[in-house]
Backbone as JSON, one array per atom type, in Angstrom:
{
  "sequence": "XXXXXXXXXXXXXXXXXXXXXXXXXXXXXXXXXXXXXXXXXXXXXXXXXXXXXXXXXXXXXXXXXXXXXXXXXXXXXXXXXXXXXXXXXXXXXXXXXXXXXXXXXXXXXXXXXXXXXXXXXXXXXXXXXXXXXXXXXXXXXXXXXXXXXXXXXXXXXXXXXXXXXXXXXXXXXXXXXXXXXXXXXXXXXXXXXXXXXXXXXXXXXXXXXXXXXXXXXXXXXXXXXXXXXXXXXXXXXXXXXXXXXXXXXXXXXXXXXXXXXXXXXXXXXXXXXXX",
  "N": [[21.45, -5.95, 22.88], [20.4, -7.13, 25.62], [17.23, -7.89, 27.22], [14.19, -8.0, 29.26], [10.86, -9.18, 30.18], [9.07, -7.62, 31.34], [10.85, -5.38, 31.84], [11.69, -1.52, 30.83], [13.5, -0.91, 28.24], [16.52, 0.51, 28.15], [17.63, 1.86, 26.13], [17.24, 3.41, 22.76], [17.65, 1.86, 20.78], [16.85, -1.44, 19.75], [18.23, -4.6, 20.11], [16.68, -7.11, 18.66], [17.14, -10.61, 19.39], [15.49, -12.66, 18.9], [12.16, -13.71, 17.8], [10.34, -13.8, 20.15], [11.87, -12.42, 22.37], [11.68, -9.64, 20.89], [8.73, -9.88, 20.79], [8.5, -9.6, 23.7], [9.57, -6.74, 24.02], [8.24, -4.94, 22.98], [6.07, -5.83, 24.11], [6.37, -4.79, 26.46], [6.69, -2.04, 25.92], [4.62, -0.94, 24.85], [2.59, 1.52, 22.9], [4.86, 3.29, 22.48], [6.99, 2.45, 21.17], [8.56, 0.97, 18.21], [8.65, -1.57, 15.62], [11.64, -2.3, 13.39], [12.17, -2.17, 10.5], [13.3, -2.87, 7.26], [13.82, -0.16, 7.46], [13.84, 1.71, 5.52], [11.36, 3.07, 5.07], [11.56, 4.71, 7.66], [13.77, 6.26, 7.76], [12.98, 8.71, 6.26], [11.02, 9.9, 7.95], [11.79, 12.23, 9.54], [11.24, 14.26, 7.35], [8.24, 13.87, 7.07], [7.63, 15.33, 8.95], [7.41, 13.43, 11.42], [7.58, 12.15, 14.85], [10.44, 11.15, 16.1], [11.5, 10.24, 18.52], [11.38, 7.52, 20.22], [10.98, 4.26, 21.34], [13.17, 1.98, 19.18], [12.82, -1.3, 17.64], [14.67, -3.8, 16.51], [14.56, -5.58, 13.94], [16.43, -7.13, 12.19], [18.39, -9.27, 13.41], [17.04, -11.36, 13.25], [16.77, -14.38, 12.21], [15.2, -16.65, 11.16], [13.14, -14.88, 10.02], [14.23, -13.87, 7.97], [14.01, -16.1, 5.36], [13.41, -17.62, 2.81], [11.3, -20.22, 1.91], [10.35, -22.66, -0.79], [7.47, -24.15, -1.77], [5.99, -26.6, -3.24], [3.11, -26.11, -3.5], [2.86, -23.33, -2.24], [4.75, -20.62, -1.33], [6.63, -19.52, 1.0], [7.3, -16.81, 2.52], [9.5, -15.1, 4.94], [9.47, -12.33, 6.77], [11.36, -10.29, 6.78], [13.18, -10.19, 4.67], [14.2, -8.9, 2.01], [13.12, -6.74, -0.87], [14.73, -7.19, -2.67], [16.09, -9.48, -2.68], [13.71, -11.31, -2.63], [13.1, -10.83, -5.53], [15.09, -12.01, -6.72], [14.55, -14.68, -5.99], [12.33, -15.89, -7.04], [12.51, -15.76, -9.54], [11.89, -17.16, -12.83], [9.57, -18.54, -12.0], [6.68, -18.55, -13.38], [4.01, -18.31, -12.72], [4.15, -16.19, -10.24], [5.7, -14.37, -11.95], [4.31, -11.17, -11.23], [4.61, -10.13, -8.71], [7.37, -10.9, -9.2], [7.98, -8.86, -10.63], [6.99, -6.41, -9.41], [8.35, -6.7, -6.8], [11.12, -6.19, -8.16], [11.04, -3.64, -9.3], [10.03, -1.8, -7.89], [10.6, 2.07, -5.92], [14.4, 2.23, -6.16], [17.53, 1.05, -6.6], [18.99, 0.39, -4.61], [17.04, 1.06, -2.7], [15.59, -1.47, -2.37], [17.49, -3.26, -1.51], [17.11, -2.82, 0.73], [14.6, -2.54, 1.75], [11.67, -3.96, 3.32], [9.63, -7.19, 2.25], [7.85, -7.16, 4.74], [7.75, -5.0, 5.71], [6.65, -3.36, 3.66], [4.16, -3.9, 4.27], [3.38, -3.07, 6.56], [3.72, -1.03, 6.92], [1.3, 1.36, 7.12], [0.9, 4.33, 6.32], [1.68, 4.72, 3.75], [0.67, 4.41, 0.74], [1.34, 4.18, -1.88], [2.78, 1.52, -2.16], [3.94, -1.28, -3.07], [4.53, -3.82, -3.59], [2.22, -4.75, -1.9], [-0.59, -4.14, -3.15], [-0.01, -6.28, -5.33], [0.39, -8.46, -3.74], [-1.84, -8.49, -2.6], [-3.93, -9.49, -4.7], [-2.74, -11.99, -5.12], [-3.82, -13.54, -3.07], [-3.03, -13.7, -0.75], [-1.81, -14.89, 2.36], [-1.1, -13.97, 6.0], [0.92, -14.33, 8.94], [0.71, -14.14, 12.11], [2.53, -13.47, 15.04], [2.25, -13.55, 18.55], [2.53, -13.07, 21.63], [1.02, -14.71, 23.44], [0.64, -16.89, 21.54], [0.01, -18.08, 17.95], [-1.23, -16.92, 14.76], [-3.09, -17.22, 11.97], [-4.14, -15.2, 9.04], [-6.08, -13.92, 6.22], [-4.18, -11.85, 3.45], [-5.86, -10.05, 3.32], [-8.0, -9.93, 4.9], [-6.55, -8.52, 7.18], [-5.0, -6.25, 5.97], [-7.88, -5.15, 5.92], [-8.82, -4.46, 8.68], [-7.1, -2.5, 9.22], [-4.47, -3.41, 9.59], [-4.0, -3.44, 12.57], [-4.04, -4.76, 16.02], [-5.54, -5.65, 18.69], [-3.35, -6.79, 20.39], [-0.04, -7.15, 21.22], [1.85, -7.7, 18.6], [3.65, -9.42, 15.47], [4.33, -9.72, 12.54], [5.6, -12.19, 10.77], [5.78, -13.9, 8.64], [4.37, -14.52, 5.12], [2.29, -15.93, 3.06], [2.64, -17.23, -0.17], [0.27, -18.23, -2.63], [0.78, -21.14, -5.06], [-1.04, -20.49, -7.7], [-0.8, -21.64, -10.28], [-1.97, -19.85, -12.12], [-1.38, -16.73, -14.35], [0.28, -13.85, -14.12], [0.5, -10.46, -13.26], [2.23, -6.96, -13.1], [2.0, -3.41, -12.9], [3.32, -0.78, -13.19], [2.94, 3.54, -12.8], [4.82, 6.1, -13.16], [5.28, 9.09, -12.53], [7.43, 10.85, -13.73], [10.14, 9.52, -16.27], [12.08, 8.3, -13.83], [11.75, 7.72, -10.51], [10.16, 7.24, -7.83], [7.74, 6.62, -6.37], [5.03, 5.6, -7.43], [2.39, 6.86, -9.56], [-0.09, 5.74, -10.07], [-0.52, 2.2, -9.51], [-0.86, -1.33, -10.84], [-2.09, -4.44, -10.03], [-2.3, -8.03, -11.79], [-4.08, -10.88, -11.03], [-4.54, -13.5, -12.88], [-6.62, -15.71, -14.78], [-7.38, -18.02, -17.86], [-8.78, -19.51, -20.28], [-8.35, -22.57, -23.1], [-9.43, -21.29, -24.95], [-8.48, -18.07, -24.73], [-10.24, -16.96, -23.42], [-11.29, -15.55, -20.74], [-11.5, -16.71, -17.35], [-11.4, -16.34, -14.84], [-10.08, -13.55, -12.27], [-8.24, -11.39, -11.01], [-8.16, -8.01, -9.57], [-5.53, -5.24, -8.68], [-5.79, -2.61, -7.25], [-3.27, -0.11, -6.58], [-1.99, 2.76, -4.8], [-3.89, 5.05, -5.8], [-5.93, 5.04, -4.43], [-5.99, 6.1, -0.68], [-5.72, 3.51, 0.32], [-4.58, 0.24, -0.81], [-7.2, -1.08, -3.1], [-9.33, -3.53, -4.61], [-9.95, -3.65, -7.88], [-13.24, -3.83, -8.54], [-15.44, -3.7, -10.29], [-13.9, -3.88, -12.88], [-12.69, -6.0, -12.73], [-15.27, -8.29, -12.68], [-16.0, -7.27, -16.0], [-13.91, -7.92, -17.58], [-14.55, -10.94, -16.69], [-15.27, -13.86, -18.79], [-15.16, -12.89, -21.26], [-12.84, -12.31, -23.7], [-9.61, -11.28, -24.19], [-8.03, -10.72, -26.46], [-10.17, -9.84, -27.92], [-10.88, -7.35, -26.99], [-12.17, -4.18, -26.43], [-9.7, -2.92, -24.55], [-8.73, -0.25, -23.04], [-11.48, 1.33, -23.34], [-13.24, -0.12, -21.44], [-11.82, 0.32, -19.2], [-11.84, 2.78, -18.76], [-14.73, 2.92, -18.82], [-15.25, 2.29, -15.61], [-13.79, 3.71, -14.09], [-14.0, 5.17, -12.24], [-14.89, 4.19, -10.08], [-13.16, 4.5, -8.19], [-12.1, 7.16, -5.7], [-9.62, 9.36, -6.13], [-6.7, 9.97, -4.4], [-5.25, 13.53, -3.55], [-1.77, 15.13, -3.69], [1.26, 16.14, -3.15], [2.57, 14.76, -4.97], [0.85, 13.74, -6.91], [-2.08, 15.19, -8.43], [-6.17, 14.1, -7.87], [-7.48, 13.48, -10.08], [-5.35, 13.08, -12.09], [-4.43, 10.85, -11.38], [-6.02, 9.03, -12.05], [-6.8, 9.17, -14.65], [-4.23, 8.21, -15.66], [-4.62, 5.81, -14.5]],
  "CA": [[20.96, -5.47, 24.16], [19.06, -7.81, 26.77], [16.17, -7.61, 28.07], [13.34, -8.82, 29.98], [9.42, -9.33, 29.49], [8.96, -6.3, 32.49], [11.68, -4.52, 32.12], [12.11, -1.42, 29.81], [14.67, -0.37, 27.31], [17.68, 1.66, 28.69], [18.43, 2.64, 25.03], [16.23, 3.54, 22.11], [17.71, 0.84, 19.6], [16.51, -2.7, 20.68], [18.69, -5.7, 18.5], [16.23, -8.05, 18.95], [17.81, -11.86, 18.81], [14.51, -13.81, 18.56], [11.04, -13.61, 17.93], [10.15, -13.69, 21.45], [12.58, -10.99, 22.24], [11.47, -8.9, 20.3], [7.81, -9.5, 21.18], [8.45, -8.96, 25.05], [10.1, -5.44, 24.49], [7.34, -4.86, 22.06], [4.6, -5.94, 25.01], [6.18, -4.11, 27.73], [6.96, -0.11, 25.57], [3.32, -0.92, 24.13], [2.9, 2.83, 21.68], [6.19, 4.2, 22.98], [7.7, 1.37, 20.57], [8.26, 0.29, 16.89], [9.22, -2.02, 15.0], [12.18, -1.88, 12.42], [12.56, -3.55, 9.79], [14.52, -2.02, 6.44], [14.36, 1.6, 7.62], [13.33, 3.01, 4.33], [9.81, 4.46, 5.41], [11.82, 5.45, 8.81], [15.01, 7.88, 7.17], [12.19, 9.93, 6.15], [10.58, 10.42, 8.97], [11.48, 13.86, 9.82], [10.31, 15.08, 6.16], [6.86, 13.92, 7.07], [7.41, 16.13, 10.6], [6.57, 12.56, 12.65], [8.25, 11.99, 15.61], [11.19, 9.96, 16.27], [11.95, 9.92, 19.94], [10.69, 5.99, 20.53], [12.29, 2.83, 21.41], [13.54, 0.96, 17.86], [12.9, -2.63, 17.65], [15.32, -4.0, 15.01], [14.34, -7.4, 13.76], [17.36, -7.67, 11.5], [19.05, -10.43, 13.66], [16.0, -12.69, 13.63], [17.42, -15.3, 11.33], [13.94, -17.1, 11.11], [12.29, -13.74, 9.24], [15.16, -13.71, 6.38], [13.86, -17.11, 4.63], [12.05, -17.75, 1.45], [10.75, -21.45, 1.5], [9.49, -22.6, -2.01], [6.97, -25.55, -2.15], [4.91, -27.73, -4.41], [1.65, -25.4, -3.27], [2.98, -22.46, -2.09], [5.64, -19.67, -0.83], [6.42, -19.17, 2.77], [8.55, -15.53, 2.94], [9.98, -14.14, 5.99], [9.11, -10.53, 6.32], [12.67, -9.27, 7.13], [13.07, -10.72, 3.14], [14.05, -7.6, 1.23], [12.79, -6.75, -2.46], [15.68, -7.34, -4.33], [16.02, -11.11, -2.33], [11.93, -11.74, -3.11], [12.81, -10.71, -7.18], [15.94, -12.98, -7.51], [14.43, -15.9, -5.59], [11.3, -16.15, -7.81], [13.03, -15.89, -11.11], [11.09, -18.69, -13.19], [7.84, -18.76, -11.8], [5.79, -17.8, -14.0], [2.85, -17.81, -11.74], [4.22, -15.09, -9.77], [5.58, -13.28, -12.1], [3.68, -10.42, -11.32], [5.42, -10.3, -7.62], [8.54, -10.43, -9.19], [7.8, -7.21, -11.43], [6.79, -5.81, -8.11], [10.04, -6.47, -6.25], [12.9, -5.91, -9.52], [10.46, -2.25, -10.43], [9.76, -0.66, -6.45], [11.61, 2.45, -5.83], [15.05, 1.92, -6.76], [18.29, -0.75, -6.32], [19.73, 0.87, -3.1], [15.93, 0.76, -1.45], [15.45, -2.66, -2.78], [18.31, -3.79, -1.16], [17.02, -2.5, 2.61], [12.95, -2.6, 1.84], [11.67, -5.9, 3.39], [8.08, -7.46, 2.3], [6.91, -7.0, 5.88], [7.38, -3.43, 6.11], [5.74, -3.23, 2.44], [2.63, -4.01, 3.8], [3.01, -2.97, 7.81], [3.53, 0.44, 6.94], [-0.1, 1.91, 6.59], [0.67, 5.66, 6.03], [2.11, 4.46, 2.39], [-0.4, 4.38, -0.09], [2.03, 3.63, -3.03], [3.6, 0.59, -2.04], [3.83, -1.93, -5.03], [4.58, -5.41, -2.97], [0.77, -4.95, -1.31], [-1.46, -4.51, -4.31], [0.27, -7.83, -5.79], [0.03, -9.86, -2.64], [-3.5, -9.23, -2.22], [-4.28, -10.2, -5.96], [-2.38, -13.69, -5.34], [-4.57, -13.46, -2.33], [-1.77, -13.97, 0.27], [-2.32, -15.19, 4.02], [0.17, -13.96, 6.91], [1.16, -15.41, 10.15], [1.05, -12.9, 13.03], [2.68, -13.78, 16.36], [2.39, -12.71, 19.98], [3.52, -14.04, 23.0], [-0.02, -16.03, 23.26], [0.43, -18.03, 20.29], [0.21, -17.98, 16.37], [-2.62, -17.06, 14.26], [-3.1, -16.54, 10.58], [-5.28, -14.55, 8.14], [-6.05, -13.28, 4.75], [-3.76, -10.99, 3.98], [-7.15, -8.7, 2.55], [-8.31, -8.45, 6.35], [-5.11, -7.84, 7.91], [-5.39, -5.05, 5.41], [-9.38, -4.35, 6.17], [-8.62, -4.31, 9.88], [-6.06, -1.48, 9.8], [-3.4, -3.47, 10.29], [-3.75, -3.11, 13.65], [-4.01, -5.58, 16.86], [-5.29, -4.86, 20.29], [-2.25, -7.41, 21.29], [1.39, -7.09, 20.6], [1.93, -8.97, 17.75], [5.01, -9.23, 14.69], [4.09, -10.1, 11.18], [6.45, -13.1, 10.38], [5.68, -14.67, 7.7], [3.75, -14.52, 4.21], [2.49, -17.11, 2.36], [1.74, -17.16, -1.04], [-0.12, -19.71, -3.24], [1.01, -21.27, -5.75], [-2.13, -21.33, -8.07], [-0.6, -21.97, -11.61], [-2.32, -18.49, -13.51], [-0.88, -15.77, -15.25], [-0.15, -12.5, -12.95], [1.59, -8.61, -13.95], [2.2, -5.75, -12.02], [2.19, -2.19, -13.59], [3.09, 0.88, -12.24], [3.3, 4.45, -13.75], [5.51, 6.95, -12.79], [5.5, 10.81, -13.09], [8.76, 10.47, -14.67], [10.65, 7.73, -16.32], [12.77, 7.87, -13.08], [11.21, 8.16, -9.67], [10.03, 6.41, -6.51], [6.53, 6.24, -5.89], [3.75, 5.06, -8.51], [0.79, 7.77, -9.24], [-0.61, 4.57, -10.18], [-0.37, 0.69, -10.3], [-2.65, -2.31, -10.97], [-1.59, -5.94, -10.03], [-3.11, -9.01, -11.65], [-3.93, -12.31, -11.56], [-6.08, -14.32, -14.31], [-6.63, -17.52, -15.75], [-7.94, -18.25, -18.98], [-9.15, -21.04, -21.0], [-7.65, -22.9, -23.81], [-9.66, -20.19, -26.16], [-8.36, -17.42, -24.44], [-11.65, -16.36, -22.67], [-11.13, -15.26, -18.9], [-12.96, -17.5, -16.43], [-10.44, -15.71, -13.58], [-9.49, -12.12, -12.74], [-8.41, -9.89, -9.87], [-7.16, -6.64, -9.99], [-6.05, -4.46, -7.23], [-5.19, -0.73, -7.93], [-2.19, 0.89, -5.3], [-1.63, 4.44, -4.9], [-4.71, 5.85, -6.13], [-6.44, 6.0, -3.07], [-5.06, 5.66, 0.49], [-5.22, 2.29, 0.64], [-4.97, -0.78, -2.05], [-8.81, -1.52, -3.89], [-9.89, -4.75, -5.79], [-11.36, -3.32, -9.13], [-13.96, -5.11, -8.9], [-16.14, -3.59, -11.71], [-13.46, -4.66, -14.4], [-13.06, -7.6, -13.21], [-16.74, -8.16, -13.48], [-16.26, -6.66, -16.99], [-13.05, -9.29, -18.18], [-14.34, -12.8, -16.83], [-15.98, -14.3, -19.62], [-14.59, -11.83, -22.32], [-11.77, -12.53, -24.85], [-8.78, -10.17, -24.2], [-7.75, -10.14, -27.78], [-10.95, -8.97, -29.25], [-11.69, -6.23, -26.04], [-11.01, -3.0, -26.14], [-9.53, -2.38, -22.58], [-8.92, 1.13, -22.58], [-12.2, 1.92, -23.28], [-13.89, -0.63, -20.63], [-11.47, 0.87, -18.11], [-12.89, 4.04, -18.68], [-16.54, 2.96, -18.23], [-15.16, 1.63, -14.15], [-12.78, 4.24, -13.93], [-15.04, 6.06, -11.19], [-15.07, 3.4, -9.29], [-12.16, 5.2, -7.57], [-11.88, 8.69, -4.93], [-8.13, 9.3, -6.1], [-6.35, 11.14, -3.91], [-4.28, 14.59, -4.15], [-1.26, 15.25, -3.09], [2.25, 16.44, -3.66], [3.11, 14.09, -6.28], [0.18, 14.34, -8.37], [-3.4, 15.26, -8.26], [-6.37, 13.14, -8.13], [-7.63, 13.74, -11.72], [-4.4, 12.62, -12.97], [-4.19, 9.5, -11.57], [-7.25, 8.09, -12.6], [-6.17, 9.32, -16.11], [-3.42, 7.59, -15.39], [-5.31, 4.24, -14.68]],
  "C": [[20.03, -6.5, 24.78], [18.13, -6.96, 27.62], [14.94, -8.64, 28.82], [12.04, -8.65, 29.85], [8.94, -7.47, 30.25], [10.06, -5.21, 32.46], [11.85, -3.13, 30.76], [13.35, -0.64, 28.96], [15.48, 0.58, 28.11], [18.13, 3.08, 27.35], [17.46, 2.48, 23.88], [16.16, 2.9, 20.43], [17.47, -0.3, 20.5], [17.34, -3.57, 19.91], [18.3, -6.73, 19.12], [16.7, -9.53, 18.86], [16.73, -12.5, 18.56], [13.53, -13.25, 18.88], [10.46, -12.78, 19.26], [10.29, -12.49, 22.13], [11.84, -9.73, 21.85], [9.93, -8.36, 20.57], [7.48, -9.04, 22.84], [8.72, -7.77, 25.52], [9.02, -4.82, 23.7], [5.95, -4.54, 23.58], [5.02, -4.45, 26.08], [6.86, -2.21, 27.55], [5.69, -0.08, 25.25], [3.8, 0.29, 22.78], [4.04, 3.75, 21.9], [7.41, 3.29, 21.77], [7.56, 1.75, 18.7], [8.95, -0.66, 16.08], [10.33, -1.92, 13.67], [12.53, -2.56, 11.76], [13.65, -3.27, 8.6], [15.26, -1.1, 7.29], [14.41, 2.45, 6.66], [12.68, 3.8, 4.85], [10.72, 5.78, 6.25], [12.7, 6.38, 8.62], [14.5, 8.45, 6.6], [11.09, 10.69, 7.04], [10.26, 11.67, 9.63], [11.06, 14.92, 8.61], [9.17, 15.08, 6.09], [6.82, 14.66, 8.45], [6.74, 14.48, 11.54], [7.67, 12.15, 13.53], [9.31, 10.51, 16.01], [12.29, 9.23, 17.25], [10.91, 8.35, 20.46], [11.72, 5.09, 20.26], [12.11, 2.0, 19.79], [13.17, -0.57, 18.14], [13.44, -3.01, 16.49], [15.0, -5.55, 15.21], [15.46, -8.09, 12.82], [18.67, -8.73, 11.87], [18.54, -11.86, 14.0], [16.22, -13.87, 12.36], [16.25, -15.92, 10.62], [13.18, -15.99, 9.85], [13.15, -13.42, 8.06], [14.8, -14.99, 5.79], [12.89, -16.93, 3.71], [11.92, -19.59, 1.44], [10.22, -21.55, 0.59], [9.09, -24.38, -1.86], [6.17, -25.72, -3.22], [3.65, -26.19, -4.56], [1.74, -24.15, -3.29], [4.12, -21.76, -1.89], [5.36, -19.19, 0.61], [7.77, -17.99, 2.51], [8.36, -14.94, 4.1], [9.75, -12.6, 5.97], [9.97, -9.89, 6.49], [13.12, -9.81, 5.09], [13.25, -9.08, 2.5], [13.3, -7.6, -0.73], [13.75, -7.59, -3.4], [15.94, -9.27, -4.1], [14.85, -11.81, -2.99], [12.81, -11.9, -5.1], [13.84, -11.61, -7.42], [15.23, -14.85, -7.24], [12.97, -16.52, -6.18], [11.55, -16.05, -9.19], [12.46, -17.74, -11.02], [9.83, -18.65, -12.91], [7.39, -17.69, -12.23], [4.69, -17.37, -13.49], [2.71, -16.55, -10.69], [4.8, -14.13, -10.56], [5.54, -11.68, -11.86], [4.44, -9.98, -9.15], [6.9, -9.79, -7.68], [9.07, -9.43, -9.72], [7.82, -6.23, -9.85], [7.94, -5.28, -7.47], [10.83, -5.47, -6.85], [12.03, -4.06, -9.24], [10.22, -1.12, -8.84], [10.86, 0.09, -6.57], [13.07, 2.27, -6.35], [16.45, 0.51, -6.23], [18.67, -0.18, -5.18], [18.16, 0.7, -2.0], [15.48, -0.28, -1.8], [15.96, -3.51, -2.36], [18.22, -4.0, 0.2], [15.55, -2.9, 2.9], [12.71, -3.65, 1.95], [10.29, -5.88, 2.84], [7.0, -7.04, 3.39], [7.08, -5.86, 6.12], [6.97, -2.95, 4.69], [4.52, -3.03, 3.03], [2.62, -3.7, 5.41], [2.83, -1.71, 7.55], [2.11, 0.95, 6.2], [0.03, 3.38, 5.92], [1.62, 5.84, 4.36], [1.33, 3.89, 1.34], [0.27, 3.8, -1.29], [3.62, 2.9, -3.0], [3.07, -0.59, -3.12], [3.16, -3.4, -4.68], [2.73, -5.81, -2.46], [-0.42, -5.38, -1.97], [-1.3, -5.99, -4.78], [0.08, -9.02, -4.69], [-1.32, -10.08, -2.97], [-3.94, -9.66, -3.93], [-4.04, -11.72, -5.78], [-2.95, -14.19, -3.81], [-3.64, -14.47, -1.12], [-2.37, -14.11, 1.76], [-0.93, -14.46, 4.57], [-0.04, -14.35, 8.34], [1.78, -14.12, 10.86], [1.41, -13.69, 14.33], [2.72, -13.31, 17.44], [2.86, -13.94, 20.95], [2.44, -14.98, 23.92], [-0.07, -16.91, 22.43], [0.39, -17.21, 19.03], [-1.36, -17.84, 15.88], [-2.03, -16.65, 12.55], [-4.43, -16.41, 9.71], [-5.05, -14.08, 7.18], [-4.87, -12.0, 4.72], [-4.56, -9.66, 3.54], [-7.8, -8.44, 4.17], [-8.03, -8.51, 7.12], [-5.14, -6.22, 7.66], [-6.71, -3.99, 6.08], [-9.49, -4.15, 7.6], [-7.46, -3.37, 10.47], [-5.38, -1.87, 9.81], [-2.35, -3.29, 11.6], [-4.33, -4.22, 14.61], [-4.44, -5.16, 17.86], [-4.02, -5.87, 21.25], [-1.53, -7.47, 20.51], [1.75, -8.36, 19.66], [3.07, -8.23, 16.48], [4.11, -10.41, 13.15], [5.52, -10.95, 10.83], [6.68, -13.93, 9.46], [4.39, -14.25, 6.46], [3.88, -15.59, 3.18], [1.38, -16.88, 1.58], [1.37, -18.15, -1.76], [0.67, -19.47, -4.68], [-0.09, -21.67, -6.92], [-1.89, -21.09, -9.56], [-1.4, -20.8, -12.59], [-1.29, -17.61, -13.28], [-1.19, -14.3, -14.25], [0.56, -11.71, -13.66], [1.55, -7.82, -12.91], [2.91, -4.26, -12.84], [2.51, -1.23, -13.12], [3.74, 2.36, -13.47], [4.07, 5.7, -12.62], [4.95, 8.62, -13.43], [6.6, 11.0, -14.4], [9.18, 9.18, -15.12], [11.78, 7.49, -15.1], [12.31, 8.38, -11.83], [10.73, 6.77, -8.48], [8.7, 5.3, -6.5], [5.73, 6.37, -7.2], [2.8, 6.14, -8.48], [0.24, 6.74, -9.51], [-0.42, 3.32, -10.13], [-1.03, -0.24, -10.14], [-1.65, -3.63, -11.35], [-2.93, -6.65, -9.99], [-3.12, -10.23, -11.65], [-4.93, -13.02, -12.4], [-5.82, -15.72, -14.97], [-7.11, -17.43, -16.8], [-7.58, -19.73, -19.5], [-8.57, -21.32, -22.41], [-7.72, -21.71, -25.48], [-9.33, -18.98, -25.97], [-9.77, -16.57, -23.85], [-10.77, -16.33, -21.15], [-11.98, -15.76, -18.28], [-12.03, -17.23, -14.74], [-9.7, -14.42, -13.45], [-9.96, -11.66, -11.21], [-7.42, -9.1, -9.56], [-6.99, -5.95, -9.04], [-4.87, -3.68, -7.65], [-4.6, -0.19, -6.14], [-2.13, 2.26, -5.88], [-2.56, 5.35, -5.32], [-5.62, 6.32, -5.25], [-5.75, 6.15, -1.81], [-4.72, 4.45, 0.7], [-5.71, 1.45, -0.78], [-6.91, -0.68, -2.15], [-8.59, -2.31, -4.89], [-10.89, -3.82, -6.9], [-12.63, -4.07, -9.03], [-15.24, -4.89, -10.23], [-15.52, -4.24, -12.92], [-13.11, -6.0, -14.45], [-14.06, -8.29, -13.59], [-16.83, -8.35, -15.18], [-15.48, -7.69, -18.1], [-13.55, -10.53, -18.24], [-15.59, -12.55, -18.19], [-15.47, -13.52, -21.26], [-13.38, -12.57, -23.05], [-10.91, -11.52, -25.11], [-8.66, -9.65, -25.3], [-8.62, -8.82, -28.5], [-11.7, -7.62, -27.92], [-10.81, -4.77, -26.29], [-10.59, -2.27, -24.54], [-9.79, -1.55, -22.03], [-10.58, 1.59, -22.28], [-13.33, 1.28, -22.24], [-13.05, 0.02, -19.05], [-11.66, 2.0, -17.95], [-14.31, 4.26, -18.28], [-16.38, 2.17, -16.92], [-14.21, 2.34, -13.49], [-13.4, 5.13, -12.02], [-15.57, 5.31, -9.87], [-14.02, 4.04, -7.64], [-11.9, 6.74, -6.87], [-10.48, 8.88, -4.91], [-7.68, 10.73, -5.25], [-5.61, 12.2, -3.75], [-3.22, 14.67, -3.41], [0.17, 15.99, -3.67], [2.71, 15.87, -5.19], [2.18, 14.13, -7.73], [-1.22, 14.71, -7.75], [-4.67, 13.86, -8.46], [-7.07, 12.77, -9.66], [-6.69, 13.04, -12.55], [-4.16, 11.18, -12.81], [-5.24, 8.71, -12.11], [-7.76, 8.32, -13.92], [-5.16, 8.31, -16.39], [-3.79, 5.93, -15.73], [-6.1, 3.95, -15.4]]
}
């Protein structure tokens, strides 16, 4: 469908061809709009009762937003990039790792196949998304564009800013470092077969030739509304000696660090049993 910077939508799918595109039908529906990117979150839509009379913006012919670049330093991913693309195209790196647990272990292989990175972490009203927690551990930047220019920021306050813009802007890119430690990504289920995490805790850490920790950061999804950096246990790890710690019982004395919250899937008692 064409269009024009002023002009708007006739029809309430947009198939954006480029960036641009996409941000001019974007500028000129403003909150009458949204972006689409899989369409996981969105084919549930009417089970959360939220409305779904608004113009579509599909970004799935933006050629540019399907790439994974791998360099020396870092990772440049496209945010149209689905899970199951992210987990094959990081096989090997060990440094991420913990990314590629993320990807292979979200939901299952049919929403893995549609779920991109950039609607991992655009969608705010999803508390137990996997891909988010692990970015911000490997302390990820992203590259937001509008139809003024390019900017980029942490992706911790992208996060701490709502994830929200007062100008039309498209999450295009994520770039992660490449900083040679040791990362994981955990998540616990209700069941051994299920969707959403009552808990999970992505990390990254370094350690020294004696196994001491002189690097550690942890960031717990799904327990509250939005990702949280432990930051008590990390505190509690650097300097420590995994072997000879007893975990459990230090993650018990920081456990409270946390207001878990209740809901259909579990209570908040349980998750922070859980964790």
């Amino acid at each position: 469908m064409q269009t024009t910077p002023d002009k708007t939508p006739s029809s309430p799918l947009v198939l954006a061809n480029s960036i641009e595109e996409a941000l001019s039908v974007l500028k000129s529906t403003g909150p009458t709009s949204t972006l689409l990117a899989g369409g996981t979150w969105l084919m549930r839509a009417k089970a959360r009762q939220e409305a779904t009379d608004q113009v579509f913006i599909s970004l799935s012919r933006i050629d540019e937003l399907h790439t994974i670049e791998v360099e020396d330093d870092a990772i440049n991913v496209g945010s149209m990039v689905t899970h199951d693309s992210l987990s094959k195209a990081l096989v090997g790196m060990q440094d991420l790792a913990g990314l590629t647990q993320a990807a292979n272990k979200s939901a299952n292989p049919a929403v893995r196949r549609m779920a991109t990175i950039g609607g991992n972490i655009c969608t705010t009203d999803f508390p137990a998304a996997d891909l988010l927690p692990m970015l911000l551990s490997l302390d990820a930047t992203v590259k937001l564009q509008s139809l003024s220019g390019i900017r980029k920021i942490s992706l911790a306050d992208f996060v701490a800013t709502g994830r929200q813009s007062a100008n039309a802007e498209l999450l295009t890119h994520i770039q992660i470092p490449r900083c040679g430690r040791f990362s994981s990504h955990s998540r616990m289920l209700m069941r051994k077969a299920g969707e959403y995490p009552i808990a999970n805790l992505s990390l990254c850490a370094d350690f020294d030739p004696g196994g001491i920790v002189n690097y550690a950061r942890i960031v717990i999804g799904s327990v509250e509304t939005q990702p949280k950096y432990w930051i008590g246990m990390e505190r509690a790890i650097i300097g420590a000696s995994i072997a000879n710690t007893d975990v459990k019982t230090l993650a018990m004395s920081h456990v409270d660090e946390f207001v878990a919250r209740d809901d259909t899937d579990a209570p908040g008692w349980y998750r922070k049993r859980m964790l």
